[in-house]
PDB file of N, CA, C and O in Angstrom:
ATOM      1  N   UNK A   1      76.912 -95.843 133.192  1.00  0.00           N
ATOM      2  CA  UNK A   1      75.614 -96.363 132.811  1.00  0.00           C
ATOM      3  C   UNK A   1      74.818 -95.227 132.165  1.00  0.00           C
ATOM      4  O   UNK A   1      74.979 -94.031 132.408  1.00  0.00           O
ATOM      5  N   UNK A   2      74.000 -95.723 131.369  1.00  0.00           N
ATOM      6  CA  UNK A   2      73.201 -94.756 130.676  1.00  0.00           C
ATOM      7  C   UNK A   2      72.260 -93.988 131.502  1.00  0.00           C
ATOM      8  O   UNK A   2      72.022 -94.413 132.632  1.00  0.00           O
ATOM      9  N   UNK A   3      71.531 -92.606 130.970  1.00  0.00           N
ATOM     10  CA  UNK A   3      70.739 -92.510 131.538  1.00  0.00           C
ATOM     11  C   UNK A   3      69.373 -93.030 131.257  1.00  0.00           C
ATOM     12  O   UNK A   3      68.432 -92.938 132.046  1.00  0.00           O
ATOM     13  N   UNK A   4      69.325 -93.598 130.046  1.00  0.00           N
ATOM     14  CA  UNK A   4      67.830 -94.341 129.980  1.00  0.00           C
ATOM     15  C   UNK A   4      67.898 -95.354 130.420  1.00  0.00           C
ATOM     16  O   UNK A   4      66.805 -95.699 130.869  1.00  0.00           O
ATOM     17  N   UNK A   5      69.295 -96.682 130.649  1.00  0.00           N
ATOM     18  CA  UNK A   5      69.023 -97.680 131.621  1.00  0.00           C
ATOM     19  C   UNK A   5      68.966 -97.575 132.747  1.00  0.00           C
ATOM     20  O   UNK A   5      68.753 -98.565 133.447  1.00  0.00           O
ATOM     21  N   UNK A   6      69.188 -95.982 133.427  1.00  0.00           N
ATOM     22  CA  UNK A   6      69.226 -95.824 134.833  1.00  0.00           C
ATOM     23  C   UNK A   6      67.620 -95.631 135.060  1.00  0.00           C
ATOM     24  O   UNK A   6      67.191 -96.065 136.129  1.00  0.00           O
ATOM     25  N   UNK A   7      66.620 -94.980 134.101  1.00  0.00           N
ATOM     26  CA  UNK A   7      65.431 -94.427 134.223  1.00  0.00           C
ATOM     27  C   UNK A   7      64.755 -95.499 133.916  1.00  0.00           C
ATOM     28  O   UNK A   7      63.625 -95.495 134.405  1.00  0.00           O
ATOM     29  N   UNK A   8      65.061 -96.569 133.186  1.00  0.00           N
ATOM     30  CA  UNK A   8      64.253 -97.971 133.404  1.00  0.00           C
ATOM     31  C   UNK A   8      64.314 -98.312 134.760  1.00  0.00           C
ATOM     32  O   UNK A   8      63.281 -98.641 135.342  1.00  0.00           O
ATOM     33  N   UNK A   9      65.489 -98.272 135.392  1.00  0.00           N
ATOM     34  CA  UNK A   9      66.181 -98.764 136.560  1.00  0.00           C
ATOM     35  C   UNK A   9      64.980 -98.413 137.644  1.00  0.00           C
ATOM     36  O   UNK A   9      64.354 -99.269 138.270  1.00  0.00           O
ATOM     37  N   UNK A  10      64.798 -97.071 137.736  1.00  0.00           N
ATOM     38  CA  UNK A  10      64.323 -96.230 138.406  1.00  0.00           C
ATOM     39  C   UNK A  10      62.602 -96.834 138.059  1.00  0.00           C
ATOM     40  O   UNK A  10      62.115 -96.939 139.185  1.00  0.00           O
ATOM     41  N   UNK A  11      61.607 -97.224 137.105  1.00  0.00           N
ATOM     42  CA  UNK A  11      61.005 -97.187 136.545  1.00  0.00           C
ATOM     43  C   UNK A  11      60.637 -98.673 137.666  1.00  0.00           C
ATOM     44  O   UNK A  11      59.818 -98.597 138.582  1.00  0.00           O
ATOM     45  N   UNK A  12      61.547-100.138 137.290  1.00  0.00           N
ATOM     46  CA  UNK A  12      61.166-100.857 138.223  1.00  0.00           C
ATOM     47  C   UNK A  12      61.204-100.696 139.619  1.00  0.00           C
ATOM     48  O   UNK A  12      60.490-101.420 140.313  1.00  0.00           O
ATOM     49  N   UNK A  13      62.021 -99.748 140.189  1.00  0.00           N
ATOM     50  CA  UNK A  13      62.226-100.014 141.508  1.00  0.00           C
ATOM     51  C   UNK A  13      61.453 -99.625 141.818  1.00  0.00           C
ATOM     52  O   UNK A  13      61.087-100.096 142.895  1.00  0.00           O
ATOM     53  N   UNK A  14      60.409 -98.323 141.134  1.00  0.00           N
ATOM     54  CA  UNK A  14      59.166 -98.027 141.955  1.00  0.00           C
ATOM     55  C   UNK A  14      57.892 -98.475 141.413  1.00  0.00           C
ATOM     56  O   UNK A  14      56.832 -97.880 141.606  1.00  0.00           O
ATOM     57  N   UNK A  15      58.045 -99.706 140.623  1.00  0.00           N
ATOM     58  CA  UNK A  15      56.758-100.622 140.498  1.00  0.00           C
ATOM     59  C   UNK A  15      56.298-101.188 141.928  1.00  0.00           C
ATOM     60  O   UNK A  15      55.205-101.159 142.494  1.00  0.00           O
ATOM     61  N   UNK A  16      57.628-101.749 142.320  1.00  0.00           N
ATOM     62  CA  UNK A  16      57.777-102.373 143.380  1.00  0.00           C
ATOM     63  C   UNK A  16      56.968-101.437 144.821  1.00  0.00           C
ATOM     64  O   UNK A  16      56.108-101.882 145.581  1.00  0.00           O
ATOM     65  N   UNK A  17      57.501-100.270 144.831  1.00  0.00           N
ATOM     66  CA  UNK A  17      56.991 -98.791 146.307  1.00  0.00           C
ATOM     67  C   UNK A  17      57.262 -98.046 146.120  1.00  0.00           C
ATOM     68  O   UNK A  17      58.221 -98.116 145.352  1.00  0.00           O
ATOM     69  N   UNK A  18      56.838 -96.514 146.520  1.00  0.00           N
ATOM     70  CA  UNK A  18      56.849 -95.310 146.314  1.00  0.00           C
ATOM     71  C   UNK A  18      58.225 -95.331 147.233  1.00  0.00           C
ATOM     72  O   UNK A  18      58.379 -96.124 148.162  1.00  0.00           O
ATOM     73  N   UNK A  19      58.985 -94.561 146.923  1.00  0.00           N
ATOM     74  CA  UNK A  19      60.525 -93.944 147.079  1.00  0.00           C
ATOM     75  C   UNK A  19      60.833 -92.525 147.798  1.00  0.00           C
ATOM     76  O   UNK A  19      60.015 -91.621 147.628  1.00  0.00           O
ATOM     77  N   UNK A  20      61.701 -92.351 148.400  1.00  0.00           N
ATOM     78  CA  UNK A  20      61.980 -90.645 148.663  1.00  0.00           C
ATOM     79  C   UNK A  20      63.033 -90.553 147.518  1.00  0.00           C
ATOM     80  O   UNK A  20      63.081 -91.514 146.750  1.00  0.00           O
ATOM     81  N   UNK A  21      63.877 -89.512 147.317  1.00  0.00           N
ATOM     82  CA  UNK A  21      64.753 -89.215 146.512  1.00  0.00           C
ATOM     83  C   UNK A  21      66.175 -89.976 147.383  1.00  0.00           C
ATOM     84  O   UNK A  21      67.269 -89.996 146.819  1.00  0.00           O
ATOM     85  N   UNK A  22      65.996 -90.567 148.775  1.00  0.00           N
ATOM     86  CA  UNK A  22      67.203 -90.487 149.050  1.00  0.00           C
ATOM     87  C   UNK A  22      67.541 -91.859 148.596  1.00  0.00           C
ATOM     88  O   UNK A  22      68.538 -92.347 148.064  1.00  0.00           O
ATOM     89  N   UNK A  23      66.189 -92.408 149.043  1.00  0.00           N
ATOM     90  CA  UNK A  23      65.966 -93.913 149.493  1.00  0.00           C
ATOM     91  C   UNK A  23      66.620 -94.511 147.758  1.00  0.00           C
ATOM     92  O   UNK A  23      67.571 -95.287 147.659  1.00  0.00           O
ATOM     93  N   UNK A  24      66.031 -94.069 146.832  1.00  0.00           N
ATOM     94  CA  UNK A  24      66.288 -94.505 145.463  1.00  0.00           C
ATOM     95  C   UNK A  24      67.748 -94.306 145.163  1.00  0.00           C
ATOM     96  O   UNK A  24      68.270 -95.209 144.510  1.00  0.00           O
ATOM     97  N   UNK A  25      68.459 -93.351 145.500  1.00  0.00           N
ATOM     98  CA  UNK A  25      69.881 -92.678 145.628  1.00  0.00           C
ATOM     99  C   UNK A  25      70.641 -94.198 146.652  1.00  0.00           C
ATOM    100  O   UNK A  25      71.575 -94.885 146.238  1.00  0.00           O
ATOM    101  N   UNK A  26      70.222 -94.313 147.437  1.00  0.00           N
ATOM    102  CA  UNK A  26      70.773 -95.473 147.777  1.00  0.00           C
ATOM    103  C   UNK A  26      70.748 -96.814 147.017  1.00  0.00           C
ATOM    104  O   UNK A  26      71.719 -97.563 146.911  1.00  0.00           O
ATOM    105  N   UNK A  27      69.560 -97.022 146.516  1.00  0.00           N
ATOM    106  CA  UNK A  27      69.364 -98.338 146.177  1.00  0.00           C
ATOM    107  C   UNK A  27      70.761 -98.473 144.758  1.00  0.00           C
ATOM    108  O   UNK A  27      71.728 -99.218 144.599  1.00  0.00           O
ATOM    109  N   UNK A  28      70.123 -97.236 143.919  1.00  0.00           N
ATOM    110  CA  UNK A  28      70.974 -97.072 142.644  1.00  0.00           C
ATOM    111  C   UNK A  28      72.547 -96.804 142.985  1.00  0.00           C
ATOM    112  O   UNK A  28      73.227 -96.560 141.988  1.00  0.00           O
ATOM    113  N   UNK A  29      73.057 -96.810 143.916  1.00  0.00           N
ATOM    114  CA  UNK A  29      74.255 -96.270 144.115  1.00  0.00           C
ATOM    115  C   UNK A  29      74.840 -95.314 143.997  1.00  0.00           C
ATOM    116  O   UNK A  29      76.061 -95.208 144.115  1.00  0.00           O
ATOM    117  N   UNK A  30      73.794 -94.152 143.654  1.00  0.00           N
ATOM    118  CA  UNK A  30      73.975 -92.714 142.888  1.00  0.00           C
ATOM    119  C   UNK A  30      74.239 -91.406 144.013  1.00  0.00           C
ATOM    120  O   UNK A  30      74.185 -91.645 145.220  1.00  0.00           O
ATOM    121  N   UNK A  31      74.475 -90.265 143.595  1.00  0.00           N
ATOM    122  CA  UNK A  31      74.379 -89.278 144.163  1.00  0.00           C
ATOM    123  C   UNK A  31      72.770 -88.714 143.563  1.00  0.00           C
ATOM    124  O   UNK A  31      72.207 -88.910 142.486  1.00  0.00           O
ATOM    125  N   UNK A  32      72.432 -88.081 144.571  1.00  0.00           N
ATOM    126  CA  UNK A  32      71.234 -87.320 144.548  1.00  0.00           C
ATOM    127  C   UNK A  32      71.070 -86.785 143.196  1.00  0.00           C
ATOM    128  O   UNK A  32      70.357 -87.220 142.292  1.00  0.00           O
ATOM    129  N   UNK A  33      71.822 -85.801 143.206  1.00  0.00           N
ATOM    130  CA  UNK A  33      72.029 -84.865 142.457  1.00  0.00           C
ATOM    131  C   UNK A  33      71.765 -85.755 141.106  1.00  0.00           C
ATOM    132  O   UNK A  33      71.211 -85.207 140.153  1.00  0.00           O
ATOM    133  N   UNK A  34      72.055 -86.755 141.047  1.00  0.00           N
ATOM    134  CA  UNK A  34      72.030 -86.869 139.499  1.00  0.00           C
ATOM    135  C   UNK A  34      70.420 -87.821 139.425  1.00  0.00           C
ATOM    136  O   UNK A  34      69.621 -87.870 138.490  1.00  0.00           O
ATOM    137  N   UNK A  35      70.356 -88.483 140.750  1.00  0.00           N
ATOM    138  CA  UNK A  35      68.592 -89.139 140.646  1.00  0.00           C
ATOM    139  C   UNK A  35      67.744 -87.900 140.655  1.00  0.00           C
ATOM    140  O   UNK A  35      66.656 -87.961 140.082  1.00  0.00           O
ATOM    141  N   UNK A  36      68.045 -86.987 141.131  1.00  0.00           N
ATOM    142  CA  UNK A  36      66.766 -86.114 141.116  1.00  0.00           C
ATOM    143  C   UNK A  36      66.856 -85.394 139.060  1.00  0.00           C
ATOM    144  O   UNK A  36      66.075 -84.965 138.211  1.00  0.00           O
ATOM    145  N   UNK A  37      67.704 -85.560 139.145  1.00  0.00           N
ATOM    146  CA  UNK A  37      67.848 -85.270 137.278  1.00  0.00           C
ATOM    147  C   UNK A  37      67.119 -85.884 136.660  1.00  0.00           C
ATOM    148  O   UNK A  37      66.651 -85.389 135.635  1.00  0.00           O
ATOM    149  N   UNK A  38      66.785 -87.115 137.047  1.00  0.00           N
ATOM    150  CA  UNK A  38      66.359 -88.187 136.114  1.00  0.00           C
ATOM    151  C   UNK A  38      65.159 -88.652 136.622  1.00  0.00           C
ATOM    152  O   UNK A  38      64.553 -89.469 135.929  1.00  0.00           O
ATOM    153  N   UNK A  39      64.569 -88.229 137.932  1.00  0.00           N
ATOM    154  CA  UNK A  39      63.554 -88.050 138.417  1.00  0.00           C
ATOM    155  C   UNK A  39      62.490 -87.298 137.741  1.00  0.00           C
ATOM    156  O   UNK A  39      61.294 -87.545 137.589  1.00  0.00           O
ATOM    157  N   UNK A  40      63.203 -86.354 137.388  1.00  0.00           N
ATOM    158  CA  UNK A  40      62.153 -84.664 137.194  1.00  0.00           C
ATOM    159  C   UNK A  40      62.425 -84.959 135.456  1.00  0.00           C
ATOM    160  O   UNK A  40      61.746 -84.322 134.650  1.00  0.00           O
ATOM    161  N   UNK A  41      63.301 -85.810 135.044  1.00  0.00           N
ATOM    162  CA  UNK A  41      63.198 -86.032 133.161  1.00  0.00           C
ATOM    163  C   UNK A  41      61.419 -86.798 133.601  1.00  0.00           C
ATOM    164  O   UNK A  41      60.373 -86.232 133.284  1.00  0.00           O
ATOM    165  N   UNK A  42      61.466 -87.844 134.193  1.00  0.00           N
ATOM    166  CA  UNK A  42      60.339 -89.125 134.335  1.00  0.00           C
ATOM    167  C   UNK A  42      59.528 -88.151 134.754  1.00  0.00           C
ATOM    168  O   UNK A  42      58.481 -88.479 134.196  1.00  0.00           O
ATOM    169  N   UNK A  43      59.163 -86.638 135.684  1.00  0.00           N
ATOM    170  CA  UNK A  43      58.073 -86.302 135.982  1.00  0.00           C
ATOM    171  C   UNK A  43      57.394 -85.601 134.988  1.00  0.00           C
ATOM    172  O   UNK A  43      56.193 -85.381 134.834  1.00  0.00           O
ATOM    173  N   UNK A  44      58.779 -85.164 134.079  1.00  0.00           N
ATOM    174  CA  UNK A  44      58.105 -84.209 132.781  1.00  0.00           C
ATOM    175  C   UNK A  44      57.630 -85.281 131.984  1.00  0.00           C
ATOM    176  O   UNK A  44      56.472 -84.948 131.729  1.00  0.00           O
ATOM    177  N   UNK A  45      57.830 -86.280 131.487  1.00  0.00           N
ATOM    178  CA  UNK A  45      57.327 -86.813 131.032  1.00  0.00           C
ATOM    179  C   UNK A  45      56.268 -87.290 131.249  1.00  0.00           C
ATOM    180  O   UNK A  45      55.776 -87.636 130.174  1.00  0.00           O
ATOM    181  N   UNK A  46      55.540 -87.535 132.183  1.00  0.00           N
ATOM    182  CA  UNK A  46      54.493 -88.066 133.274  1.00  0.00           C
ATOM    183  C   UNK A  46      54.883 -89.433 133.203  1.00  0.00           C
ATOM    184  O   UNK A  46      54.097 -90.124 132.555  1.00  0.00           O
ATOM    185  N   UNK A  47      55.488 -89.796 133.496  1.00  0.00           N
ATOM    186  CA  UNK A  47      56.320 -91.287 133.921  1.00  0.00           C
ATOM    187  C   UNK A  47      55.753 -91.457 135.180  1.00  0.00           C
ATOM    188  O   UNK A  47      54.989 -92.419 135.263  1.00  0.00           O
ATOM    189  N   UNK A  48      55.975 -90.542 136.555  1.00  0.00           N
ATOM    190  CA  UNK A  48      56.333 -90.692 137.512  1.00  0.00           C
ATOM    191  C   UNK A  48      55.235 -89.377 138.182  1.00  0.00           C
ATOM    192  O   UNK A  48      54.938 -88.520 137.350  1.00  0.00           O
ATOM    193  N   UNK A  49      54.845 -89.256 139.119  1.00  0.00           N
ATOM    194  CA  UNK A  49      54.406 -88.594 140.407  1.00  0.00           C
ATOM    195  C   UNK A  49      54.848 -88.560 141.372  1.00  0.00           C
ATOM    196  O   UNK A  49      55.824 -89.294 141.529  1.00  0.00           O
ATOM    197  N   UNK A  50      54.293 -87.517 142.810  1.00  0.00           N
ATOM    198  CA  UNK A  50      55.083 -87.744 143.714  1.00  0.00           C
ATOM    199  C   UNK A  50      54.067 -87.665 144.420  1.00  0.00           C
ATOM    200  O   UNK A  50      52.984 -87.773 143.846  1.00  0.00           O
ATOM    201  N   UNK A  51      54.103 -87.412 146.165  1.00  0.00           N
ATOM    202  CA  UNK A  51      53.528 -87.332 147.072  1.00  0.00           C
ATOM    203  C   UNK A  51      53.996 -87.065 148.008  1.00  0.00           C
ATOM    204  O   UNK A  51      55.226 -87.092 147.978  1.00  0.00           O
ATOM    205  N   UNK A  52      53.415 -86.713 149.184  1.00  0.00           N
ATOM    206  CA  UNK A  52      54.234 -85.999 150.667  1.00  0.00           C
ATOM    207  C   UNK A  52      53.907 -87.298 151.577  1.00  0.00           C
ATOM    208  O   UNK A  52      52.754 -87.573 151.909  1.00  0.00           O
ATOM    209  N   UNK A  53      54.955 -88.016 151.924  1.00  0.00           N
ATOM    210  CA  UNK A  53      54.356 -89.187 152.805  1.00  0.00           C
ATOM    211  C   UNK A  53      53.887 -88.961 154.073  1.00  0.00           C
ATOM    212  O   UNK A  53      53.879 -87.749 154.290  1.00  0.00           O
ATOM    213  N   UNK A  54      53.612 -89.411 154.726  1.00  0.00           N
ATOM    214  CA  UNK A  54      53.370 -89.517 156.510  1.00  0.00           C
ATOM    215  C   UNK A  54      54.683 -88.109 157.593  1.00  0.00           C
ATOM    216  O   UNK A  54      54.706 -87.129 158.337  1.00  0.00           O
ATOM    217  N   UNK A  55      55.493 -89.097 156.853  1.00  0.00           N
ATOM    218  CA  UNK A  55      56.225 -88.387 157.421  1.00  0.00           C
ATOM    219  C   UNK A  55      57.339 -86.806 157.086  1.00  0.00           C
ATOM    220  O   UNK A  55      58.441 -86.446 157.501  1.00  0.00           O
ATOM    221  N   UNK A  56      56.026 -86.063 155.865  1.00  0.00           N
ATOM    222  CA  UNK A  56      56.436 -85.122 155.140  1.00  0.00           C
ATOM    223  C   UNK A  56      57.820 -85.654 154.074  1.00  0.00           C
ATOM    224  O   UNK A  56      58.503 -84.743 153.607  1.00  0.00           O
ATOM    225  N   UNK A  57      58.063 -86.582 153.845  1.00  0.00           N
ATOM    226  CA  UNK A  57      59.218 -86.660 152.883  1.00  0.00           C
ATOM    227  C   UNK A  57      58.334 -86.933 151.432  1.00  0.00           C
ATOM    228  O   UNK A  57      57.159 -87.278 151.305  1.00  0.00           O
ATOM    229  N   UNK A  58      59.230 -86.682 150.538  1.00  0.00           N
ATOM    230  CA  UNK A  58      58.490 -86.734 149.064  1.00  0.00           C
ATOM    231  C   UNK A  58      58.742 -88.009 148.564  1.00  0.00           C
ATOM    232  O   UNK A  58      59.903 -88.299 148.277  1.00  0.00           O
ATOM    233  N   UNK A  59      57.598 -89.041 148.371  1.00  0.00           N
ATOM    234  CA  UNK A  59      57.603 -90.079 147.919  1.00  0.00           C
ATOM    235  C   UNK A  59      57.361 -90.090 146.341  1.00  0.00           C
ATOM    236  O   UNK A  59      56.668 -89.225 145.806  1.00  0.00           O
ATOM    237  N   UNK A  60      57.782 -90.800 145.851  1.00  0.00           N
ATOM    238  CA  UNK A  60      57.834 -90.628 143.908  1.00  0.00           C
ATOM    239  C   UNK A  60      57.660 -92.497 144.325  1.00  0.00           C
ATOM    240  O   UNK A  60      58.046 -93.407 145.059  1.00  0.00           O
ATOM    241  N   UNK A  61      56.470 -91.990 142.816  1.00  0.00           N
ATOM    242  CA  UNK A  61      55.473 -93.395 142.245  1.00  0.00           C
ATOM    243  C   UNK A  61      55.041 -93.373 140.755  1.00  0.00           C
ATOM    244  O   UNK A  61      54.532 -92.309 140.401  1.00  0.00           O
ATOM    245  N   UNK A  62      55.120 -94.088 140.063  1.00  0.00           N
ATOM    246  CA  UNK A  62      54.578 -94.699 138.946  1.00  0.00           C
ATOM    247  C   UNK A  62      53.009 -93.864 139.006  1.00  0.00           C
ATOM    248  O   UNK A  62      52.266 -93.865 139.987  1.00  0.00           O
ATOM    249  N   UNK A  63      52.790 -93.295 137.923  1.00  0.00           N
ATOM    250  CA  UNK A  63      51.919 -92.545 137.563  1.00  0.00           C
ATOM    251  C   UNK A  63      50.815 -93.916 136.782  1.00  0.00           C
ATOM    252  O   UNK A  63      51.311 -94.982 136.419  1.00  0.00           O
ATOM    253  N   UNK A  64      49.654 -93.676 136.674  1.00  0.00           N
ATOM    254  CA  UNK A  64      48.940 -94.706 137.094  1.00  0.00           C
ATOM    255  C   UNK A  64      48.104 -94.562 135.213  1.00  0.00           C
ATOM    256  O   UNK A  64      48.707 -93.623 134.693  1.00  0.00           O
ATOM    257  N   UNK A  65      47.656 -94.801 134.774  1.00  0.00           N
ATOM    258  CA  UNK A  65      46.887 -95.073 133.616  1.00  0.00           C
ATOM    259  C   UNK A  65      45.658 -93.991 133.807  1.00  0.00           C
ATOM    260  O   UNK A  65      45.599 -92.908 133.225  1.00  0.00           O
ATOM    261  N   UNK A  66      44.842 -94.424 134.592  1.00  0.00           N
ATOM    262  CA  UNK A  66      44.001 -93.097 134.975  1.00  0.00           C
ATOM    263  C   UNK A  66      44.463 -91.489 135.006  1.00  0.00           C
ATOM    264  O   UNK A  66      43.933 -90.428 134.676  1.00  0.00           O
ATOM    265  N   UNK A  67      45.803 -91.914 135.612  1.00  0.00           N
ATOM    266  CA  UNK A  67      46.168 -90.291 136.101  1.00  0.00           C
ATOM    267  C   UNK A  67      47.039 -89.639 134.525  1.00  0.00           C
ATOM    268  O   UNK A  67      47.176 -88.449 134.241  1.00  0.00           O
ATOM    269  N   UNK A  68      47.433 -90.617 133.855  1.00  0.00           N
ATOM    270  CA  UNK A  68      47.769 -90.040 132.544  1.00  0.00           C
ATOM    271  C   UNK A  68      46.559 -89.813 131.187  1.00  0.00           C
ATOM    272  O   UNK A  68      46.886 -89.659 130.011  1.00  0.00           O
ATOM    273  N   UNK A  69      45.245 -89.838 131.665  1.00  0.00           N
ATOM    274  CA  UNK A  69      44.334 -89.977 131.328  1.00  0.00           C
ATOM    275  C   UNK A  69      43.740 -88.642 131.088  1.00  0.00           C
ATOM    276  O   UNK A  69      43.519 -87.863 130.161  1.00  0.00           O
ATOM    277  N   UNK A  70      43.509 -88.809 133.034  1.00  0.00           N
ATOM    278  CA  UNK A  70      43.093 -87.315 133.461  1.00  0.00           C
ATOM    279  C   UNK A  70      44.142 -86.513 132.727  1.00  0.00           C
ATOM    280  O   UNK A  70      43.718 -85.791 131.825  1.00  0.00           O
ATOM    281  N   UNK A  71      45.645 -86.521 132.999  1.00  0.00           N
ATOM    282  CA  UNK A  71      46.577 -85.213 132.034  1.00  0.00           C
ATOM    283  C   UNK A  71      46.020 -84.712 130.481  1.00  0.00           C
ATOM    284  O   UNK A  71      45.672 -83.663 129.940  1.00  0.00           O
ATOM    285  N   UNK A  72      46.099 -85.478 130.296  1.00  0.00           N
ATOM    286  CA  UNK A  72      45.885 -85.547 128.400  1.00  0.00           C
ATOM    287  C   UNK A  72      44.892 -84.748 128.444  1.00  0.00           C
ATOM    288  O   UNK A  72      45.117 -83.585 128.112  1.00  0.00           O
ATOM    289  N   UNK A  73      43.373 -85.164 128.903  1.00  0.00           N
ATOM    290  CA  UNK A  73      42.438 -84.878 128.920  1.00  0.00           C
ATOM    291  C   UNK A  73      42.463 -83.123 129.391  1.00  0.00           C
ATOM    292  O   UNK A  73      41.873 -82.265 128.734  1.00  0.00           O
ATOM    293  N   UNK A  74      42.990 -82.931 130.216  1.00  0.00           N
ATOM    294  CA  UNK A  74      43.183 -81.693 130.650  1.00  0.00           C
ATOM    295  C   UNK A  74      44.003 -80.458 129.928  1.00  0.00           C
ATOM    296  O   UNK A  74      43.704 -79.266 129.994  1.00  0.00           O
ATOM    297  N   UNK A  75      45.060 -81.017 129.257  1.00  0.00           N
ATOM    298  CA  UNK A  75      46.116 -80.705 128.398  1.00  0.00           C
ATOM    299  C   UNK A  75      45.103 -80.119 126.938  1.00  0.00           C
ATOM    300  O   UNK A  75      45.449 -79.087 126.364  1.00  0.00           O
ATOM    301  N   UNK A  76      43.958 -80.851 126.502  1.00  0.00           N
ATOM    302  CA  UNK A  76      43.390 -80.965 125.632  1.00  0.00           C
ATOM    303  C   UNK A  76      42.488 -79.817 125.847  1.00  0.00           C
ATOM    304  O   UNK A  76      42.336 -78.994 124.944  1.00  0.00           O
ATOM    305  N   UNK A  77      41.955 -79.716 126.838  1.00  0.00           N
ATOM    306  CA  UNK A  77      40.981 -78.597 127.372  1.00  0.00           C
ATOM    307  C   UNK A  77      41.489 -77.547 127.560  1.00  0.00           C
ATOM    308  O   UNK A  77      40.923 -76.497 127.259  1.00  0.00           O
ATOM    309  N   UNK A  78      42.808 -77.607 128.161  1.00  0.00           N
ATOM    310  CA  UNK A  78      43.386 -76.275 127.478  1.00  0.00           C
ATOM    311  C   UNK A  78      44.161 -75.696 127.274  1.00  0.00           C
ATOM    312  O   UNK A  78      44.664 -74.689 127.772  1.00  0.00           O
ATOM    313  N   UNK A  79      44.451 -76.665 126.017  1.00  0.00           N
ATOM    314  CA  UNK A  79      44.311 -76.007 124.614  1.00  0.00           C
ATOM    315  C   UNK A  79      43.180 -75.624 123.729  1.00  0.00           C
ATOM    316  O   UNK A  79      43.263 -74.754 122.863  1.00  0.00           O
ATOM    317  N   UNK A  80      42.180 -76.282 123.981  1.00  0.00           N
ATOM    318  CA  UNK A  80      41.282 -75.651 123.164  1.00  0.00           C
ATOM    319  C   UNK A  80      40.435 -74.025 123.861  1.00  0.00           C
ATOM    320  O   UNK A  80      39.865 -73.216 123.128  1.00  0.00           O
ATOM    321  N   UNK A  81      40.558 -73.879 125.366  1.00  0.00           N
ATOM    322  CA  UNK A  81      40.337 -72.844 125.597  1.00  0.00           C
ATOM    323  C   UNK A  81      41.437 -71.811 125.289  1.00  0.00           C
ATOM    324  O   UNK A  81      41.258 -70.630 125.587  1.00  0.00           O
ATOM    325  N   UNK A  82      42.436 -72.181 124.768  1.00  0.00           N
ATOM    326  CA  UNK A  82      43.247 -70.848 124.099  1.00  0.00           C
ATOM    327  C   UNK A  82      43.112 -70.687 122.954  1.00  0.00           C
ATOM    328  O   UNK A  82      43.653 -69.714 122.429  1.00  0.00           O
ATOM    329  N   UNK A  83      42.326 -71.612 122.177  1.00  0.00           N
ATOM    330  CA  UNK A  83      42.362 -71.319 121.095  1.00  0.00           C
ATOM    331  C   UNK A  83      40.826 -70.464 121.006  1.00  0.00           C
ATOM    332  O   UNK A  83      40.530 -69.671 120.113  1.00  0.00           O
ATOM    333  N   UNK A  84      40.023 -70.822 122.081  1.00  0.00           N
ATOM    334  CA  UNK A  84      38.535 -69.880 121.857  1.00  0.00           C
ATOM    335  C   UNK A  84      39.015 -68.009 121.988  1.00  0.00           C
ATOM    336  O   UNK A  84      38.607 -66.929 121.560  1.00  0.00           O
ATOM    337  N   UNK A  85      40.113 -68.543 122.857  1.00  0.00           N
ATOM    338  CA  UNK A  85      40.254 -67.405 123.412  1.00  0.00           C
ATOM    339  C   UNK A  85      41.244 -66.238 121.917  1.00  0.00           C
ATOM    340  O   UNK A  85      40.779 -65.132 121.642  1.00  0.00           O
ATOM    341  N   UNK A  86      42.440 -66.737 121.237  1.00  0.00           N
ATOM    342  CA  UNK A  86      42.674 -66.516 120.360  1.00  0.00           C
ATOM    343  C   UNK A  86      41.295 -65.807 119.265  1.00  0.00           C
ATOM    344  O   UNK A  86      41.118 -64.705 118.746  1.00  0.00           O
ATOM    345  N   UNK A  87      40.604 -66.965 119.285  1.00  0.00           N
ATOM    346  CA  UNK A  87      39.338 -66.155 118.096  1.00  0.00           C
ATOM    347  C   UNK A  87      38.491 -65.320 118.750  1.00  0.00           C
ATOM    348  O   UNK A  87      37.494 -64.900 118.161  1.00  0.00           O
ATOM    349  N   UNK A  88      38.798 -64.913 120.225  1.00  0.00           N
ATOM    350  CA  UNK A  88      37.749 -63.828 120.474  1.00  0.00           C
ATOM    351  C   UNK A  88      38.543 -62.507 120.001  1.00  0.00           C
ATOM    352  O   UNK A  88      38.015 -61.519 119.490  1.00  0.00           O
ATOM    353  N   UNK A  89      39.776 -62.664 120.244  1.00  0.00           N
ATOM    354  CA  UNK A  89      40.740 -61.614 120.071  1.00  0.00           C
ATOM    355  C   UNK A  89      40.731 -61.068 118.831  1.00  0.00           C
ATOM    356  O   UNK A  89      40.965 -59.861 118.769  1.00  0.00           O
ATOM    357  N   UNK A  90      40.460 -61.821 117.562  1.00  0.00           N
ATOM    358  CA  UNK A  90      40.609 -61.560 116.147  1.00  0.00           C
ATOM    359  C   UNK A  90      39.037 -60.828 115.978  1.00  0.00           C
ATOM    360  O   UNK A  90      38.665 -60.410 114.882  1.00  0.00           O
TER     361      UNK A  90
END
């Protein structure tokens, strides 16, 4: 299977609830090793977030409209403080 139909895959199952790495490894039939690959593609991308649940395990969730909002927005800020910072230098 591909890895972009596995990362759709991955994409609904946690519309549905936040996940540990193992719990998703089960559902998909996968070894770890290769969900956490495709985990951390979806976190670079901001696809995906995580969290420390209750019970200290790392839950991964669908990154929310707001929270890709806030990124951008932040991403934007700085960059433009490197660029002030660039023209102080010159």
């Amino acid at each position: 299977m591909s890895s972009a139909k596995l990362k759709k895959d991955i994409i609904k199952i946690l519309e549905v609830e936040p996940l540990s790495l193992a719990e998703l490894a089960m559902k998909l039939d996968l070894k770890e090793k290769k969900v956490f690959r495709l985990l951390r593609s979806l976190f670079e991308k901001g696809d995906i977030t995580s969290n420390r649940g209750g019970d200290g395990s790392r839950k991964y969730r669908l990154t929310t409209d707001e929270e890709k909002i806030k990124k951008q927005e932040k991403s934007e800020e700085e960059l433009n403080e490197d660029e002030e910072e660039d023209e102080d230098e010159v």
